[in-house]
C-alpha positions, 0 to 999 in steps of 0.5 A: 773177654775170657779169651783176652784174660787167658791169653793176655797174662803172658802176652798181654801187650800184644792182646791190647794192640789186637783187641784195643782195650781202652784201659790197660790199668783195668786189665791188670785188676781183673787179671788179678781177681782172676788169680784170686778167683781160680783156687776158689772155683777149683775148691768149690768144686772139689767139695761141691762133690766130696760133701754128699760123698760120705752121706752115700758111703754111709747110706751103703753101710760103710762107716765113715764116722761123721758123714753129715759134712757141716757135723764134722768139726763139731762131732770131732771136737766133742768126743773121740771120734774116728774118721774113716775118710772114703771107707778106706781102711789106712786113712783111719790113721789120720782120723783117728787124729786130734783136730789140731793134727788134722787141721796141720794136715790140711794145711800142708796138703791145701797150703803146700800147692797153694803156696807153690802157685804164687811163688810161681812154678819156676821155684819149683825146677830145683826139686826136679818138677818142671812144668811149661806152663804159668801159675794159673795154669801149669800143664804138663802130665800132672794137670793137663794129661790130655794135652789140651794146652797143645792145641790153643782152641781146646785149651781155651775151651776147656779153661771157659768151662772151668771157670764156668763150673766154678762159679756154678760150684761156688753158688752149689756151696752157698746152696749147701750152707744155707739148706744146713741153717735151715734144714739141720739135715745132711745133703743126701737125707734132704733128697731122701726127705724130697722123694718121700714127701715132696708136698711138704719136704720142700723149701716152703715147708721148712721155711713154715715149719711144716715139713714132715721129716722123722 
């Protein structure tokens, strides 16, 4: 099946002869819930990993403003806060920002590629980017630097492990909200909060009120 769906976008009649898929309207349906369902495992992945990053920063003593993730809208918005994004000195500049500006921000950076995916990547040939692949999976040096995409058995590999990673960081992140409701704490103090006490820093502790946090 994950063979069928990344091959047949672009070859798709030739995939129903092969395999004899009983339902050609279907495969259109989850070739389209797979478009859907690409950009949402790739940003799941990237914040399953950047939300403990800045706790860690911090936790090393390099100030980050804000590092608990979920407080950060709402320490912004309260008072006149700086973000120090990755303890790298220049992005204070953006940090240091309203929230309107930096919600532009995020716009262009997160609409701009966005965009430039479904409108497909051909629109992208008269600014000089030229990319052999589709919208889902463009390739060329900017996304696929190993050349997977040149060898079909790799390539297919590696797109499986994706879209499996992506559903592992898709449930890691309703993980992460749901250990916020509870715990009120951030990601990486909750570990702390663990190793410490491991009796009653658990999830049966904070769900009975007798978990032993300071």
């Amino acid at each position: 099946m994950h063979i069928l769906l990344l091959s047949g976008w672009r070859h798709r009649s030739a995939v129903l002869a092969t395999v004899g898929y009983p339902c050609p309207e279907m495969l259109d349906i989850i070739l389209l819930l797979l478009l859907l369902l690409l950009p949402c495992h790739r940003w799941a992945m990237l914040a399953a990993i950047g939300c403990p990053i800045p706790e860690l920063l911090d936790l090393n003593g390099i100030n980050v403003g804000e590092p608990v993730w979920w407080k950060v809208g709402a320490a912004k918005l309260q008072g006149d806060l700086t973000l120090n994004w990755g303890g790298i000195e220049g992005f204070r500049i953006a940090g240091k920002q309203g929230i309107g500006i930096i919600a532009a921000c995020q716009v262009v950076l997160m609409g701009g590629p966005e965009y430039a995916r479904q409108v497909g990547i051909k629109s992208l040939e008269p600014v000089g980017v030229f990319l052999p692949g589709d919208q889902n999976y463009p390739g060329g040096v900017p996304f696929d630097p190993l050349g997977y995409s040149s060898r079909p058995d790799a390539f297919v590999d590696q797109a499986v492990k994706e879209i499996k990673n992506g559903r592992i960081a898709m449930i890691a992140m309703l993980g992460y909200f749901v250990q916020a409701a509870v715990t009120r704490r951030g990601l990486v103090q909750n570990v702390l909060d663990f190793v410490a006490d491991p009796l009653h820093n658990n999830v049966l502790g904070y769900l009975t009120g007798t978990a032993h946090t300071v």
